[in-house]
MIKOLLUM-295507 format. One record per residue: x, y, z of N, C-alpha, C in turn; residue number from 1. Coordinates in steps of 0.2 Angstrom, whole numbers, plus 2048, in hexadecimal, padded with zeros to 3 digits. Layout:
residues N
+------+------+------+-------+-------+-------+------+------+------+-----+
! n_px ! n_py ! n_pz ! ca_px ! ca_py ! ca_pz ! c_px ! c_py ! c_pz !   n !
+------+------+------+-------+-------+-------+------+------+------+-----+
!    X !    Y !    Z !     X !     Y !     Z !    X !    Y !    Z ! NUM !
...
+------+------+------+-------+-------+-------+------+------+------+-----+
end
This chain:
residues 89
+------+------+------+-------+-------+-------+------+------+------+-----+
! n_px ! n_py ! n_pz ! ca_px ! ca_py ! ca_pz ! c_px ! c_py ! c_pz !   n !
+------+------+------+-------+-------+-------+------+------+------+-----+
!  DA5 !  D49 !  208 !   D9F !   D46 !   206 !  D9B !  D4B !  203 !   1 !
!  D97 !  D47 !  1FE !   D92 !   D4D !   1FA !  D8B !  D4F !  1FE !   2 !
!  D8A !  D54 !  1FA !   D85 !   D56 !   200 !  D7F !  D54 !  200 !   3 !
!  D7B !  D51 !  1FB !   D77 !   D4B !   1FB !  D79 !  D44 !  1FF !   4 !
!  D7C !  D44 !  201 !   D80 !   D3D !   207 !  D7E !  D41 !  20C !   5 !
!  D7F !  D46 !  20E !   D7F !   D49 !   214 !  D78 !  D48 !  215 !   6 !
!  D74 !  D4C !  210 !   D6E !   D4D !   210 !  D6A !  D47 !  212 !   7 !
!  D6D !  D40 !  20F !   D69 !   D3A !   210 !  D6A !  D38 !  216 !   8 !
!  D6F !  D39 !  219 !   D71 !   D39 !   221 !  D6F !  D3C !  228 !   9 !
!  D6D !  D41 !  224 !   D6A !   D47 !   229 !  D61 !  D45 !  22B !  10 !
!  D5E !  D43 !  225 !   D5A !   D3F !   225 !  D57 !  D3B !  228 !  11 !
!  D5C !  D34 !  22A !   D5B !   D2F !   22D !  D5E !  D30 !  234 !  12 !
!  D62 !  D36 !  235 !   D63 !   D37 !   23C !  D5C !  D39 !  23E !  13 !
!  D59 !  D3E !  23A !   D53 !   D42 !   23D !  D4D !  D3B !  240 !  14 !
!  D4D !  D38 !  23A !   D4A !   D32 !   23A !  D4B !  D2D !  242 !  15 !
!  D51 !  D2B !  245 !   D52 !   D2B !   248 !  D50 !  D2F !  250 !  16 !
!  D51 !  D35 !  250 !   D4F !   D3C !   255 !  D47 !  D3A !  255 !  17 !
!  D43 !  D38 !  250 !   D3D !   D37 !   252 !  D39 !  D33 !  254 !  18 !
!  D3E !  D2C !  253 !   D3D !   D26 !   256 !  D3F !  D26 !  25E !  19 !
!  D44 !  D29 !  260 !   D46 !   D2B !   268 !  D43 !  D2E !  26B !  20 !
!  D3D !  D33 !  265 !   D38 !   D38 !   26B !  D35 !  D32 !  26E !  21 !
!  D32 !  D2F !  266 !   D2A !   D2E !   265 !  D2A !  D26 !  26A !  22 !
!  D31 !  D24 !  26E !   D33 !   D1D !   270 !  D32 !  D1F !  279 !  23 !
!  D31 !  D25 !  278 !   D37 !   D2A !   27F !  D3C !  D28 !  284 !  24 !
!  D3F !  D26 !  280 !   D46 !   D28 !   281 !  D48 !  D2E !  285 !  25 !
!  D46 !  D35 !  280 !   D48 !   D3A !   282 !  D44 !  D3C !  289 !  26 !
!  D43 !  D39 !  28A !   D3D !   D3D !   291 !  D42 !  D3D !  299 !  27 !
!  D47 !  D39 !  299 !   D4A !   D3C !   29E !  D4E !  D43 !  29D !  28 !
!  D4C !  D48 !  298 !   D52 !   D4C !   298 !  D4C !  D54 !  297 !  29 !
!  D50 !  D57 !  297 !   D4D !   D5F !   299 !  D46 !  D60 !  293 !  30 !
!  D41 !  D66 !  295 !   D39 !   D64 !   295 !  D3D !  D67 !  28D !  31 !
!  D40 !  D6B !  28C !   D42 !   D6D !   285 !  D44 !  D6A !  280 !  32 !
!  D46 !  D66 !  284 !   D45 !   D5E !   27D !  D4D !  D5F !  27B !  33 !
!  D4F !  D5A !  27B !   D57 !   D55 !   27B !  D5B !  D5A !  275 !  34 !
!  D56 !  D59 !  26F !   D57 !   D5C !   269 !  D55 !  D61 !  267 !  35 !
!  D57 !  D66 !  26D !   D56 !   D6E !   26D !  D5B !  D6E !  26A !  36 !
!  D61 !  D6D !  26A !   D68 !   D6F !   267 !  D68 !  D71 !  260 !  37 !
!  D66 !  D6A !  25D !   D65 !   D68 !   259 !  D60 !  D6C !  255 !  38 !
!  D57 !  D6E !  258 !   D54 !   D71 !   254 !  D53 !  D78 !  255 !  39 !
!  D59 !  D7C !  258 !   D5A !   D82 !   257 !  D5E !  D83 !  253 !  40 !
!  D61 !  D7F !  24E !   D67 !   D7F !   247 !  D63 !  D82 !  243 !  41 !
!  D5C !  D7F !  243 !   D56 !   D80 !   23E !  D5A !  D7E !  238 !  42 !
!  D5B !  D79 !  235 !   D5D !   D74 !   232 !  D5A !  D6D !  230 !  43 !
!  D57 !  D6E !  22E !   D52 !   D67 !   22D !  D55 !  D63 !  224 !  44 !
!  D56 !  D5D !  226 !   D58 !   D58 !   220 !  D54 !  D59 !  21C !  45 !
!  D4D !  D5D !  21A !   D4B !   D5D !   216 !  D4D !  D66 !  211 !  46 !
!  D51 !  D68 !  216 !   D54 !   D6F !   213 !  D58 !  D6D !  210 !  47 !
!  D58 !  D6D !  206 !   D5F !   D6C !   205 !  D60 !  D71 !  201 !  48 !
!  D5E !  D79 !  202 !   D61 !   D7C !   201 !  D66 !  D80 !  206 !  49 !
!  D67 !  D7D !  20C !   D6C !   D7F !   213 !  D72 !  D7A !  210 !  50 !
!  D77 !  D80 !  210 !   D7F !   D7E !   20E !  D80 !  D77 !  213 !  51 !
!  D86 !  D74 !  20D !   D88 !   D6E !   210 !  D8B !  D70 !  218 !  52 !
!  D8F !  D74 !  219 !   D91 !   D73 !   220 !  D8A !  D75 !  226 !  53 !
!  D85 !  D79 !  224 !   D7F !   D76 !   228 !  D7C !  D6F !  22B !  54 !
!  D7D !  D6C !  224 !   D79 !   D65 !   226 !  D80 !  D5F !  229 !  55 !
!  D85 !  D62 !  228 !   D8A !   D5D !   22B !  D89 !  D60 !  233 !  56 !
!  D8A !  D65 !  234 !   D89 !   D68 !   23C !  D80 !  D65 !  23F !  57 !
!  D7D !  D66 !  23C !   D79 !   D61 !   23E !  D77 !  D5A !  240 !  58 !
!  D7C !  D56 !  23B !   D7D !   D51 !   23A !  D82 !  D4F !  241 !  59 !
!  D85 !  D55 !  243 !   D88 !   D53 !   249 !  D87 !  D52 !  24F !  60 !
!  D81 !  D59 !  24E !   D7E !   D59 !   255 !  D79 !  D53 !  253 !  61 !
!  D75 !  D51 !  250 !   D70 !   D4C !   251 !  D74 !  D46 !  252 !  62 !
!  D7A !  D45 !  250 !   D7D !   D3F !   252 !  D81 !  D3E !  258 !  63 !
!  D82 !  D43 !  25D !   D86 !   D42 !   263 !  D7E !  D44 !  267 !  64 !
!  D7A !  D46 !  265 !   D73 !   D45 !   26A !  D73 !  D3F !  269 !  65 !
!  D72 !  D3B !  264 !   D6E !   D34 !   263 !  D72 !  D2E !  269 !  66 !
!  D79 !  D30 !  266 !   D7E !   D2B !   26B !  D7E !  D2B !  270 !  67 !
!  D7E !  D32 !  274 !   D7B !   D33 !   27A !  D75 !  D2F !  27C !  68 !
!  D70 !  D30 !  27B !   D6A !   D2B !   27D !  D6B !  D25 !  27D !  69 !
!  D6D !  D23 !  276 !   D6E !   D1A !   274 !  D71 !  D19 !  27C !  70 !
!  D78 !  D1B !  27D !   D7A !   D1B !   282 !  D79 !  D19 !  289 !  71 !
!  D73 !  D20 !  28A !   D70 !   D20 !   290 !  D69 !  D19 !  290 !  72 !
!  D67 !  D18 !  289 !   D61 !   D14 !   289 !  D62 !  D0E !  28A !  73 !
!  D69 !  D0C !  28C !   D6E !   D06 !   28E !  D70 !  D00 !  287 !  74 !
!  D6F !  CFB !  289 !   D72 !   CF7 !   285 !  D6E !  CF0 !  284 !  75 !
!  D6A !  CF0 !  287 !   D64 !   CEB !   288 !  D61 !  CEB !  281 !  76 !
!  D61 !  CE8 !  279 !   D5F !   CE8 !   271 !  D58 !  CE7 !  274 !  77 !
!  D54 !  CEA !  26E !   D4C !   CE6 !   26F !  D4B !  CE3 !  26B !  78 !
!  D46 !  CE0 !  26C !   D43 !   CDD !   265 !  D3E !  CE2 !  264 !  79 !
!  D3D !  CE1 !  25B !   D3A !   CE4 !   256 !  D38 !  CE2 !  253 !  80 !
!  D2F !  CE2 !  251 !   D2B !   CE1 !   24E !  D2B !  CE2 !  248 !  81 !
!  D2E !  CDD !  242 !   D32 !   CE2 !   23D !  D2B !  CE4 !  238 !  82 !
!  D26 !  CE0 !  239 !   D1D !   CE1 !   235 !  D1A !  CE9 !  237 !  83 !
!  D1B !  CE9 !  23F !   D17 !   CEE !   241 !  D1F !  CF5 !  241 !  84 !
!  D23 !  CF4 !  243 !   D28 !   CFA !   243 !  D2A !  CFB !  24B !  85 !
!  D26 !  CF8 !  250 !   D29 !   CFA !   256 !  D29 !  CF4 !  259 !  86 !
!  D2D !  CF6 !  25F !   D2F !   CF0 !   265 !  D2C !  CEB !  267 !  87 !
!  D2D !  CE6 !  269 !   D27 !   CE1 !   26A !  D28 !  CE4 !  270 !  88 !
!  D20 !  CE2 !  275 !   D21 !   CE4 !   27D !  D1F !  CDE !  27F !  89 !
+------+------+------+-------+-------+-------+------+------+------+-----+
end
């Protein structure tokens, strides 16, 4: 994969990571936040001077964090407000 693929991936994970804070999601997990792992890489989708195997290593750990939650956040779909961008409640 080229490294602008990666880049655009990397992105929309992050994108995702801050929809699961901002939803909390993550709130059942340690006060250091789910996605310590992840943001001690110091790797952000906006670095795209950090080598290709950077942003793949992070693209991994954000991706097996994410699964895990989805996971844990069951299976129940919501509906979504597709005008406003969040949940209906």
């Amino acid at each position: 994969m080229y490294k602008p693929e990666l880049i655009a991936i990397h992105a929309l994970l992050e994108q995702l990571s801050r929809y699961f804070e901002a939803e909390e999601v993550t709130t059942a997990h340690t006060s250091e936040g789910v996605f310590a792992e992840y943001k001690q890489n110091h790797v952000s989708a906006i670095e795209i001077h950090q080598s290709k195997a950077d942003h793949t290593a992070a693209i991994c750990t954000l991706g097996e964090t994410l699964s895990t939650l989805a996971a844990e956040a069951g299976t129940e779909p919501r509906e979504v407000d597709t005008l406003k961008g969040h949940p209906n409640q």
